[in-house]
RODO-2510 file (C-alpha; in nm, 4 decimals, decimal comma):
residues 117
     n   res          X          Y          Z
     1     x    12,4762     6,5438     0,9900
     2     x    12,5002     6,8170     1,2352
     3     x    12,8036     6,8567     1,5115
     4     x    12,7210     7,0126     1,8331
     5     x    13,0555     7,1653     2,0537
     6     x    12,9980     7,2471     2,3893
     7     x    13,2388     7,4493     2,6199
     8     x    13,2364     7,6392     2,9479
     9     x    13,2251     7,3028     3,1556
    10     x    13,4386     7,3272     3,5272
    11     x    13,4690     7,3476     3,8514
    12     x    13,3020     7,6344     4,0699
    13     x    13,2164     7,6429     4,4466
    14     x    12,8578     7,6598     4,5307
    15     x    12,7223     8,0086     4,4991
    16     x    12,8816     8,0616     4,2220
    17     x    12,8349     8,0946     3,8215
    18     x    12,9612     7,9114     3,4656
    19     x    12,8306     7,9572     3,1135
    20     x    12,8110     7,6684     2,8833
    21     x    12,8205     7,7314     2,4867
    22     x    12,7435     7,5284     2,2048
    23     x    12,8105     7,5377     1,8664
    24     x    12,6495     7,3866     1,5535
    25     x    12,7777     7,3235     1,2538
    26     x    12,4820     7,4507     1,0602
    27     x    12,1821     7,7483     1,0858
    28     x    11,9767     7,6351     1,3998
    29     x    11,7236     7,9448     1,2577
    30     x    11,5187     7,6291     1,1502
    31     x    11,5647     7,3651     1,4155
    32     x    11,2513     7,2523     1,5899
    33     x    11,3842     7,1999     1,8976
    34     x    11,7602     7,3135     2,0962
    35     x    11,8656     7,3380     2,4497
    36     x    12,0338     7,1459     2,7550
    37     x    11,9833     6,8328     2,9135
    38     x    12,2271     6,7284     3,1879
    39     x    12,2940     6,3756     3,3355
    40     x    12,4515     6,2503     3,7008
    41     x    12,6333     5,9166     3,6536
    42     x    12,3480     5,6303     3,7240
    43     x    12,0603     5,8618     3,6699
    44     x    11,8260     5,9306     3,3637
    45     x    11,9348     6,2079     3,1110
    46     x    11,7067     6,5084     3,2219
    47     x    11,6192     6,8598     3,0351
    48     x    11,7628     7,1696     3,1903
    49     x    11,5955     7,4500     2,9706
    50     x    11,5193     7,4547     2,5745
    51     x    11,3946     7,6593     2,2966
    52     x    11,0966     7,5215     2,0741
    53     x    11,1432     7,7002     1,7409
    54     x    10,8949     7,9487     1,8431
    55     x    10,7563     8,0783     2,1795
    56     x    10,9165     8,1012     2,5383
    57     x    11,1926     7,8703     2,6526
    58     x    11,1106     7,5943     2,8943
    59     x    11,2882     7,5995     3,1920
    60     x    11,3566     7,2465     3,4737
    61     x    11,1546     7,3602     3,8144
    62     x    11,4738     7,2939     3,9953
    63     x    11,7144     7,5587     3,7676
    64     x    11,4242     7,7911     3,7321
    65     x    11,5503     8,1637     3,8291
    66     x    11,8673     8,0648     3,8277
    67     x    11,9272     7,9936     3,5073
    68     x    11,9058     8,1253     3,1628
    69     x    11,9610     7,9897     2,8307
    70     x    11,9943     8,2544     2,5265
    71     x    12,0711     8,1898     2,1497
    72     x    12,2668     8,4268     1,8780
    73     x    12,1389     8,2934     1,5254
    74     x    12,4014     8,4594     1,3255
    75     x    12,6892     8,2634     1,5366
    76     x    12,4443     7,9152     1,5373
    77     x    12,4826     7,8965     1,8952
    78     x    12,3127     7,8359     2,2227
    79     x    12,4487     7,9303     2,5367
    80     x    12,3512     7,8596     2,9477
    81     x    12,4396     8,0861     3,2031
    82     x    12,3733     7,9310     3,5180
    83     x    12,3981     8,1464     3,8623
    84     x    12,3959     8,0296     4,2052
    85     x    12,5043     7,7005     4,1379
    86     x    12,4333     7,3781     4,4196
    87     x    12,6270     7,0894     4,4591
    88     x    12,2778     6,9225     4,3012
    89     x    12,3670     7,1003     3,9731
    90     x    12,6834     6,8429     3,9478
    91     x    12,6209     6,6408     3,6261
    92     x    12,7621     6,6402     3,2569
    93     x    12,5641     6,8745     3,0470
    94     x    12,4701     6,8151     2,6962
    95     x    12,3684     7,0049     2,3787
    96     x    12,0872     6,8557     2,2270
    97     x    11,9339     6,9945     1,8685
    98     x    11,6306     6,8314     1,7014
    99     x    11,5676     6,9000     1,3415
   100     x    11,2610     6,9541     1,1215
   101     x    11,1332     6,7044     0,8333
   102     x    11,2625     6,4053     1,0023
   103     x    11,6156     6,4724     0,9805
   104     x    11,6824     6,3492     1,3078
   105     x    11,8249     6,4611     1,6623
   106     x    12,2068     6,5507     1,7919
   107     x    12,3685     6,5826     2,0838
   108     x    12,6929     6,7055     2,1908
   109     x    12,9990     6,5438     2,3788
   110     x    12,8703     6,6799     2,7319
   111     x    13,0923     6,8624     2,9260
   112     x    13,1329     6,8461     3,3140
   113     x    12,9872     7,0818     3,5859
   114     x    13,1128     7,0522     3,9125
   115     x    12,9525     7,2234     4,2268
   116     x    13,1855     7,1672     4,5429
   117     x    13,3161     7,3558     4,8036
***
């Protein structure tokens, strides 16, 4: 079973910038699929960016140019720096890691973002 740890979650006026972390308690060199979905209270789970295992990250329309997600293999972690944050950005965020050969998908605890002025 893999554990996903996210951190970084908080409180920030608009305008302005957090970066989440996660960390996984195994290599994510192989996972098929890891990245960040986020979800407002009432509302469906939704994908904020992702790596496949190979190619470009995908990216939501709405975070697009403002923010980037970035992995470091050697600590098994993703990360999401997000810029020029909007009150619409106000959601929990969530880890998410999907393994290969049917071992099954994680997520993390979430952790709160907060746009307000």
């Amino acid at each position: 079973q893999v554990q996903l740890v996210e951190s970084g979650g908080g409180s920030v006026q608009p305008g302005g910038s957090l970066r989440l972390s996660c960390a996984a308690s195994e290599s994510i060199f192989s996972f098929n699929t890891m990245g960040w979905y986020r979800q407002v209270s009432g509302k469906q789970r939704e994908l904020v960016a992702q790596f496949m295992r190979f190619g470009s990250p995908n990216y939501a329309d709405s975070v697009k140019g403002r923010f980037t997600i970035s992995r470091d293999y050697a600590k098994n972690m993703v990360f999401l720096q997000m810029n020029g944050l909007k009150p619409e950005d106000t959601a929990v965020y969530y880890c998410y890691a999907g393994l290969p050969a049917d071992r099954g998908s994680y997520w993390g605890q979430g952790t709160q973002v907060t746009v307000s002025s």
